[in-house]
C-alpha positions in Angstrom: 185.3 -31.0 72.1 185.6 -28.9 68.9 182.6 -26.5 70.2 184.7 -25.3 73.1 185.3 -22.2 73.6 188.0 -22.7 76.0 189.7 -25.0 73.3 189.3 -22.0 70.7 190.5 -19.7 73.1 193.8 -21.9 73.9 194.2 -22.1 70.3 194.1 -18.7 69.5 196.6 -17.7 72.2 199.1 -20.1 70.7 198.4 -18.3 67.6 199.5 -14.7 68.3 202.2 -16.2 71.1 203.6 -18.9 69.2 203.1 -21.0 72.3 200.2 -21.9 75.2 202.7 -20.8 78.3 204.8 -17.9 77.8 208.4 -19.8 77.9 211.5 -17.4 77.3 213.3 -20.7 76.4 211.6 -21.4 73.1 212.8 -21.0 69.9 211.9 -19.4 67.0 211.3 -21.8 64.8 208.9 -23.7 67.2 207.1 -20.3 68.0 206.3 -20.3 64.2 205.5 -23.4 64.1 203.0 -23.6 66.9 201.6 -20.8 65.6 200.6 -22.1 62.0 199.8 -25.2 63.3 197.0 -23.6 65.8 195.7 -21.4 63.0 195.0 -24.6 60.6 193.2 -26.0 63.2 191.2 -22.6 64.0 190.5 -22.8 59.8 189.6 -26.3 60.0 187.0 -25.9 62.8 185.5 -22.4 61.6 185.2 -24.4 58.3 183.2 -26.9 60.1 181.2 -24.5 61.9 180.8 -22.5 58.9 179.3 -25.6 56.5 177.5 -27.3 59.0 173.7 -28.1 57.7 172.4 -29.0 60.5 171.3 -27.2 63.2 173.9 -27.0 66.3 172.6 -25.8 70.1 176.6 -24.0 69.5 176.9 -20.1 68.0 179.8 -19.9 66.1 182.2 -19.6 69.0 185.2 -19.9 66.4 184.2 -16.5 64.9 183.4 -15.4 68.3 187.1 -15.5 69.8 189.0 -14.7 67.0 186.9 -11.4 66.7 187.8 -10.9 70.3 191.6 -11.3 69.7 191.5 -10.4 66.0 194.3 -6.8 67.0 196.6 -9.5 68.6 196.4 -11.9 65.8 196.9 -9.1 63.1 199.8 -7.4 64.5 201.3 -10.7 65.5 200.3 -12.7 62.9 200.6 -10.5 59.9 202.8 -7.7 60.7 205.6 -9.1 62.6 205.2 -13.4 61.7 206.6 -15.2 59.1 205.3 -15.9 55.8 203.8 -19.0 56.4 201.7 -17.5 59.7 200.8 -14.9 57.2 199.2 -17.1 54.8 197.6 -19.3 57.5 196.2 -15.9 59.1 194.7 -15.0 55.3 193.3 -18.6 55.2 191.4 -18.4 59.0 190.1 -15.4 58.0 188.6 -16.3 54.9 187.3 -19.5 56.2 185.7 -16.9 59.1 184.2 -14.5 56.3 182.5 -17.4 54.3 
Protein backbone atom coordinates (compact mmCIF):
# COMPACT_ATOMS: atom_id res chain seq x y z
CA UNK A 1 0.00 0.00 0.00
CA UNK A 2 2.80 2.43 0.84
CA UNK A 3 4.14 2.24 -3.04
CA UNK A 4 0.97 3.81 -4.30
CA UNK A 5 0.97 6.46 -6.14
CA UNK A 6 -2.60 7.20 -5.81
CA UNK A 7 -2.03 7.08 -1.87
CA UNK A 8 0.97 9.67 -2.38
CA UNK A 9 -0.99 11.67 -4.52
CA UNK A 10 -4.09 11.82 -1.87
CA UNK A 11 -1.58 12.69 0.59
CA UNK A 12 -0.14 15.33 -0.99
CA UNK A 13 -3.37 17.12 -1.86
CA UNK A 14 -4.27 17.07 1.76
CA UNK A 15 -0.97 18.66 2.21
CA UNK A 16 -1.32 21.93 0.28
CA UNK A 17 -5.39 21.85 0.84
CA UNK A 18 -5.42 21.01 4.36
CA UNK A 19 -8.12 18.43 3.53
CA UNK A 20 -8.82 15.41 0.71
CA UNK A 21 -12.44 17.08 -0.39
CA UNK A 22 -12.54 20.75 -0.76
CA UNK A 23 -15.16 21.43 2.29
CA UNK A 24 -15.90 25.23 2.88
CA UNK A 25 -17.13 24.03 6.35
CA UNK A 26 -13.72 23.17 7.84
CA UNK A 27 -11.93 24.92 10.12
CA UNK A 28 -8.73 26.21 10.47
CA UNK A 29 -7.29 24.45 12.85
CA UNK A 30 -8.21 20.96 11.27
CA UNK A 31 -6.96 22.39 7.79
CA UNK A 32 -3.48 22.70 9.70
CA UNK A 33 -3.73 19.76 11.16
CA UNK A 34 -4.49 17.55 8.24
CA UNK A 35 -1.94 19.10 6.60
CA UNK A 36 1.05 18.25 9.01
CA UNK A 37 -0.25 15.13 9.59
CA UNK A 38 -0.11 14.08 5.71
CA UNK A 39 3.29 15.62 5.39
CA UNK A 40 4.75 13.26 8.30
CA UNK A 41 3.42 10.52 6.65
CA UNK A 42 4.88 11.72 3.01
CA UNK A 43 8.45 12.09 5.29
CA UNK A 44 7.95 8.82 6.79
CA UNK A 45 7.42 6.92 3.49
CA UNK A 46 10.08 8.92 1.29
CA UNK A 47 12.38 7.95 4.31
CA UNK A 48 11.54 4.40 3.64
CA UNK A 49 11.85 4.63 0.07
CA UNK A 50 14.90 6.60 0.42
CA UNK A 51 16.82 3.81 2.92
CA UNK A 52 15.49 0.87 1.48
CA UNK A 53 18.56 -1.81 0.73
CA UNK A 54 16.90 -3.87 -1.11
CA UNK A 55 16.01 -3.69 -4.43
CA UNK A 56 12.08 -2.62 -5.01
CA UNK A 57 10.25 -3.23 -8.68
CA UNK A 58 8.83 0.67 -7.27
CA UNK A 59 10.82 4.09 -8.48
CA UNK A 60 10.59 6.43 -5.87
CA UNK A 61 7.03 7.50 -6.58
CA UNK A 62 7.17 9.68 -3.24
CA UNK A 63 9.80 11.97 -4.82
CA UNK A 64 7.89 11.60 -8.01
CA UNK A 65 4.58 13.47 -6.91
CA UNK A 66 5.89 15.80 -4.62
CA UNK A 67 8.11 17.11 -7.48
CA UNK A 68 4.98 17.31 -9.50
CA UNK A 69 3.12 19.48 -6.82
CA UNK A 70 6.21 20.86 -5.26
CA UNK A 71 4.76 25.07 -6.46
CA UNK A 72 1.49 24.06 -4.60
CA UNK A 73 3.14 22.76 -1.55
CA UNK A 74 5.67 25.71 -1.37
CA UNK A 75 3.28 28.48 -1.63
CA UNK A 76 0.79 26.68 0.52
CA UNK A 77 2.89 25.10 2.76
CA UNK A 78 5.63 27.59 3.40
CA UNK A 79 4.40 30.89 2.38
CA UNK A 80 0.99 31.11 3.68
CA UNK A 81 0.80 27.78 6.45
CA UNK A 82 1.52 27.77 9.86
CA UNK A 83 4.72 27.15 11.61
CA UNK A 84 4.32 23.73 12.29
CA UNK A 85 3.42 22.96 8.23
CA UNK A 86 6.41 24.91 7.75
CA UNK A 87 8.73 22.79 9.62
CA UNK A 88 7.00 19.53 8.49
CA UNK A 89 7.45 20.94 4.69
CA UNK A 90 11.47 21.50 5.66
CA UNK A 91 11.42 17.90 7.10
CA UNK A 92 9.65 16.12 3.68
CA UNK A 93 11.93 17.84 1.86
CA UNK A 94 15.03 16.88 3.38
CA UNK A 95 14.00 13.40 3.82
CA UNK A 96 13.34 13.79 -0.33
CA UNK A 97 17.00 15.29 -0.87
CA UNK A 98 18.74 12.50 1.13
Amino acid sequence: MLEHRDLHRSLVEVAYRGMFLADEGTQLRAVEQNRVISMRLLTWIAALQMNDVTPRTYDKTVLEVVEIHLDKLVEHCLIYGSRSSSHAFSRLLTACTE
